[in-house]
C-alpha positions as CSV (number, residue, x, y, z in Angstrom):
1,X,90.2,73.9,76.1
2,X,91.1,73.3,79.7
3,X,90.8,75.0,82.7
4,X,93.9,77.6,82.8
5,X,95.5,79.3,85.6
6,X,98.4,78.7,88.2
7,X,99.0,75.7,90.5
8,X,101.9,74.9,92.7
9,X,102.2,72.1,94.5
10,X,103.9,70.7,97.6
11,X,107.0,69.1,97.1
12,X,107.1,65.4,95.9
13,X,103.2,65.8,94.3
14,X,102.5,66.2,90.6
15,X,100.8,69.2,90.1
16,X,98.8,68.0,87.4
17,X,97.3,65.4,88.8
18,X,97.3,66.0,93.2
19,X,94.5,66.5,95.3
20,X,93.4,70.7,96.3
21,X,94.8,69.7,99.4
22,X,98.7,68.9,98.5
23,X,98.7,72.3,96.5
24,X,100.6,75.5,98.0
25,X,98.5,77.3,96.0
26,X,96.2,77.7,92.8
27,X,94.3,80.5,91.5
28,X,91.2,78.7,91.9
29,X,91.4,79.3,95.5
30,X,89.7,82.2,97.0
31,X,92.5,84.5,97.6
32,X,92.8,87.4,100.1
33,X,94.7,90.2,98.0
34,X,96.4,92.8,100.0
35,X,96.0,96.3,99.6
36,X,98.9,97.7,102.0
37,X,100.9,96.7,105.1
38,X,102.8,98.7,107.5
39,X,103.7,99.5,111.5
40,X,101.6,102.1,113.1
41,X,100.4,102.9,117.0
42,X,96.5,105.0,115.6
43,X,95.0,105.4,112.5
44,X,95.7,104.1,109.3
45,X,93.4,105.7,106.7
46,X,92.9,102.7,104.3
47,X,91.2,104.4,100.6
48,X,88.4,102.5,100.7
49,X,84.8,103.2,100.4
50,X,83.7,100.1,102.7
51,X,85.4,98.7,105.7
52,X,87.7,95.8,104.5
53,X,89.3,92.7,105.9
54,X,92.1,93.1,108.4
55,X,94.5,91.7,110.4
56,X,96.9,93.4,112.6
57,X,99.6,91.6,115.1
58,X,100.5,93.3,118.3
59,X,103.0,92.0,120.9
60,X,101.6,90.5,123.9
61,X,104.5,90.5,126.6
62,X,108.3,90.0,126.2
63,X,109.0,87.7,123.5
64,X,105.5,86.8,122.4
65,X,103.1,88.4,119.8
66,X,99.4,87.9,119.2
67,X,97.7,87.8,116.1
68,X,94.4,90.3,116.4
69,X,91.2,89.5,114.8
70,X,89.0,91.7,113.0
71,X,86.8,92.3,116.1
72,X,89.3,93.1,118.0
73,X,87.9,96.4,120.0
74,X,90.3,97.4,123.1
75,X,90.0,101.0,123.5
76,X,87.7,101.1,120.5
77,X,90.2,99.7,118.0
78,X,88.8,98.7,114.8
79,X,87.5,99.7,111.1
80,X,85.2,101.6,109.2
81,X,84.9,102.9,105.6
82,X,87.9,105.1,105.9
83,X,90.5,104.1,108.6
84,X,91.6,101.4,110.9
85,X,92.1,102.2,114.0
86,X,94.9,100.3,116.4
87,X,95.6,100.1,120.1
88,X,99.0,100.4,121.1
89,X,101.6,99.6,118.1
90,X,100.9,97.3,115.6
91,X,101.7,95.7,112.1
92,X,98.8,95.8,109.8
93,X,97.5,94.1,107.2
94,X,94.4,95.4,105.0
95,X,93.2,93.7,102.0
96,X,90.9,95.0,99.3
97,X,88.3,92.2,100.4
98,X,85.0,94.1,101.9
99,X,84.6,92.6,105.8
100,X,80.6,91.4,106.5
């Protein structure tokens, strides 16, 4: 039997037969799966017995908005095993992935 499981690949590349690198996307792949997503300006209480991977976006300045890293700590923004906590208002991003 062969190895089963999704592959998509980039337009103009047989997916059968192209590199890891000219995919989209396979289940093979290590892939973040997200747990919930929403707007908020404080705490987002996330379900989680551990402190998972984030990602919140914030806007920097008229027209332009920064992507925030998971040690991102203005004001003492960050996570722990039962919220997130933002800085000013953001669009989150937690996924069921436990952080280091």
């Amino acid at each position: 039997m062969g190895d089963w499981g999704i592959r998509v690949s980039k337009p103009g590349f047989d997916v059968g037969t192209c590199a890891d690198y000219d995919l989209v996307m396979s289940s093979s792949f290590n892939l973040l799966k997200t747990k919930s997503v929403g707007t908020t300006s404080g705490t987002v209480a996330h379900g989680l017995s551990y402190a998972p991977i984030y990602m919140t976006c914030q806007s920097m300045g008229v027209g332009t908005v920064g992507l925030v890293g998971q040690l991102f700590d203005p004001g003492n923004a960050g996570v722990d095993t039962t919220n997130i906590v933002t800085s000013g208002t953001m669009k989150y991003y937690i996924f069921y992935q436990q952080s280091i």
